[in-house]
N, C-alpha and C positions, 0 to 999 in steps of 0.2 A: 504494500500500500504506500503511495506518493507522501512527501510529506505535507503535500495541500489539502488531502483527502482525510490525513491524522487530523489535523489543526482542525481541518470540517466538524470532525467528528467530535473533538475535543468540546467547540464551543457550543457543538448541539449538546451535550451531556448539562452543562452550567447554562444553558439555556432558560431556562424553568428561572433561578435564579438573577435571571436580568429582568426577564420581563416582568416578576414580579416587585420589581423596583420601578419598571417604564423603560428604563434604559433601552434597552432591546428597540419595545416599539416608536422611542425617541428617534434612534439610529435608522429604522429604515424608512421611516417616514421623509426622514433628512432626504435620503436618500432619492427618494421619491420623487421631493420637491424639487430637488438638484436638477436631477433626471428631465422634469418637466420644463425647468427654465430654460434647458440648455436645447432640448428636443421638441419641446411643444408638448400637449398635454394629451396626445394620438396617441393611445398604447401598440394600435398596429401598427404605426406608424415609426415606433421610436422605439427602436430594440433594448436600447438602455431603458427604459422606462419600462417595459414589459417585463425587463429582467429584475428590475427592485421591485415591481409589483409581485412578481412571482415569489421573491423571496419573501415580500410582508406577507403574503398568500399562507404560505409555508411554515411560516412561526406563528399562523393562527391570529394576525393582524386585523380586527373586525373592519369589515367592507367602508363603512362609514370614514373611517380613519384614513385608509388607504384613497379616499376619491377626494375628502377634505385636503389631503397634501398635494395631489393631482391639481386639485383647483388654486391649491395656492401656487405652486410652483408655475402654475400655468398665467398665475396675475390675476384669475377671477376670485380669489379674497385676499385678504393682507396678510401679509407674514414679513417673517425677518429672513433675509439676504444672505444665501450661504458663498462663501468663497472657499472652492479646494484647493489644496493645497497637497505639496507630496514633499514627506523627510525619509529620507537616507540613511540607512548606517547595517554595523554590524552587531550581531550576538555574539558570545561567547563559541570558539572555534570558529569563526571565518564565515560564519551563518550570514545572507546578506539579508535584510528586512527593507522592502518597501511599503510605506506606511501613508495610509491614503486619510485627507481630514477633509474633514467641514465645518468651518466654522464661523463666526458671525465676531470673534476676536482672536488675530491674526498672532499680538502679544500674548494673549491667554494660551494657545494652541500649541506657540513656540515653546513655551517657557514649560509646558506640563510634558510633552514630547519629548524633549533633551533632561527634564528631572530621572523622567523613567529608565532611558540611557543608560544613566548615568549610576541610579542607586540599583541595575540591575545588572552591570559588569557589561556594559554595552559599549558603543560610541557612536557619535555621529556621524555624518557622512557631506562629503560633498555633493551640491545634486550634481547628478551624472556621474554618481560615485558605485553606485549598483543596477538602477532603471534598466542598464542595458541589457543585462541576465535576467529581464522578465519581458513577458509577450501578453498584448492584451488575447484573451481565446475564452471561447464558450466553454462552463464546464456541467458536465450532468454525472451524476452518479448513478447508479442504474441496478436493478436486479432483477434477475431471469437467466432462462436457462443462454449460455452462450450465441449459437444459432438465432435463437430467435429477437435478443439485444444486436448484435452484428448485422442481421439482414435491417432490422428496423433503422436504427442507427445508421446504415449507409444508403436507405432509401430517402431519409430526411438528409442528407450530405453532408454528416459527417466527417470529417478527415480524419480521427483516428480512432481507434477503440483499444483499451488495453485492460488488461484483470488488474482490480484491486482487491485482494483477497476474496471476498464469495460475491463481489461487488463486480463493476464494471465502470472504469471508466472511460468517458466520449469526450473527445474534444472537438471543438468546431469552428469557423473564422465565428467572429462575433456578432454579425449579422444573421449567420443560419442558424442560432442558438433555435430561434420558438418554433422553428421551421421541424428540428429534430427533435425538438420535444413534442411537439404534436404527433410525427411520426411514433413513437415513444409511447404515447398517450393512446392510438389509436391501437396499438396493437397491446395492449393492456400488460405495456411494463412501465413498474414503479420506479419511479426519480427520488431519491433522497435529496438532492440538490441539484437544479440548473438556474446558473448564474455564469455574468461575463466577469469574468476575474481576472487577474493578472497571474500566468504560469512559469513559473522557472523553467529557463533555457538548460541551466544545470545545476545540480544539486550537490551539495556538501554533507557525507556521512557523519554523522554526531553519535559518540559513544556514551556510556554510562556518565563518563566522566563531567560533561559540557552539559547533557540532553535536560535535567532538571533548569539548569540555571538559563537554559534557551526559552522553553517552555516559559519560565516564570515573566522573562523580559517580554515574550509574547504575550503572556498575560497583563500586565502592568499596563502597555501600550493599548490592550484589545479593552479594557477598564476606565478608558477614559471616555470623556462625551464628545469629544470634538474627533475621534480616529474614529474613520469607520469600517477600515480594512486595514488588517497589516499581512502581509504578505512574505513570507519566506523562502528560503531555497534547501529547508534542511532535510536530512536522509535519515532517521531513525529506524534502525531496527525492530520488526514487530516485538522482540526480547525485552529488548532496552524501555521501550514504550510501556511496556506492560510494568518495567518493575517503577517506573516514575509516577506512572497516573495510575495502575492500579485495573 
């Protein structure tokens, strides 16, 4: 299993635990709004917007919530102005992290960003100090019998399919993302996640030794309200995984 597929899995488990604060449905609403400013408020139309919708979808985000951040982001009600923003750096063993924000204070963003860094054995980065070892690409997680995720998944056009332990993952340019999940949909296999994400070009193995203190920095950073993607490149062991998280 990819280490982007860990991290998935990781933040779906403490899931429960955001949303019962708001945090959670804070972040994809952002999200949403973002989405719309930037693409218009057409979810067929706007593949980034159909891909945060999907995910508020997915964390059980009520319809109400999701179409209010649609309208704002879109300028049919008022809200407050997000600017993204993206910080750079590394975790412990040479892990690269691309860390995606939103936020409405640029000082507040910077400042809680580089704290986490810093009290997690990290450092910061210049940009265009890691960006390049990541690819914007569609991702879905999948399960069914092999054959019939492959056929489905390369009818929708797909570009790759590979085993993620009893899982499957599809990658796609980021425009065919809803195209192969309808595909996907229609042939009645389950997606645990389809979203346009940013994927490592390549990945760095993390032993016992690093894998907690990676984890943690990822968490620290994933804990804040203003990140709302951080992204890494790391290769953990199904072994190693098991004796950290448990």
């Amino acid at each position: 299993m990819s280490g982007h597929s860990k991290w998935s899995t990781i933040k779906r488990k403490k899931g429960a635990k955001d949303a019962a604060r708001g945090q959670l449905f804070a972040k994809l609403a952002r999200a949403i709004e973002v989405s719309a400013r930037e693409g218009g408020g057409d979810v067929e139309a706007n593949y980034s917007l159909a891909s945060a919708v999907e995910k508020a979808k997915a964390a059980s985000m009520p319809h109400e919530n999701i179409q209010r951040a649609i309208r704002r982001g879109a300028g049919d009600l008022e809200g407050v102005t997000y600017d993204e923003i993206w910080y750079e750096g590394y975790a412990p063993g040479g892990v690269a992290l691309y860390v995606q924000c939103l936020t409405d204070n640029r000082n507040r963003v910077a400042s809680d960003v580089r704290a986490a860094f810093t009290r997690n054995n990290g450092n910061m980065g210049e940009p265009g100090s890691v960006s390049y070892l990541f690819e914007q690409k569609g991702y879905l997680l999948a399960s069914g019998e092999e054959d019939d995720v492959m056929a489905a998944a390369i009818d929708g056009g797909a570009e790759d399919v590979r085993p993620s332990g009893e899982q499957w993952e599809i990658i796609t340019a980021p425009g065919d993302l809803k195209a192969v999940k309808q595909a996907l949909d229609n042939a009645d296999i389950a997606c645990d996640t389809a979203e346009v994400t940013q994927l490592p070009t390549t990945t760095v193995p993390v032993g016992s030794d690093n894998a907690a203190k990676v984890l943690r920095l990822l968490d620290a950073l994933d804990e804040l309200d203003d990140v709302q993607s951080v992204f890494a490149n790391f290769d953990i062991s199904d072994e190693v995984m098991a004796e950290v998280v448990g």
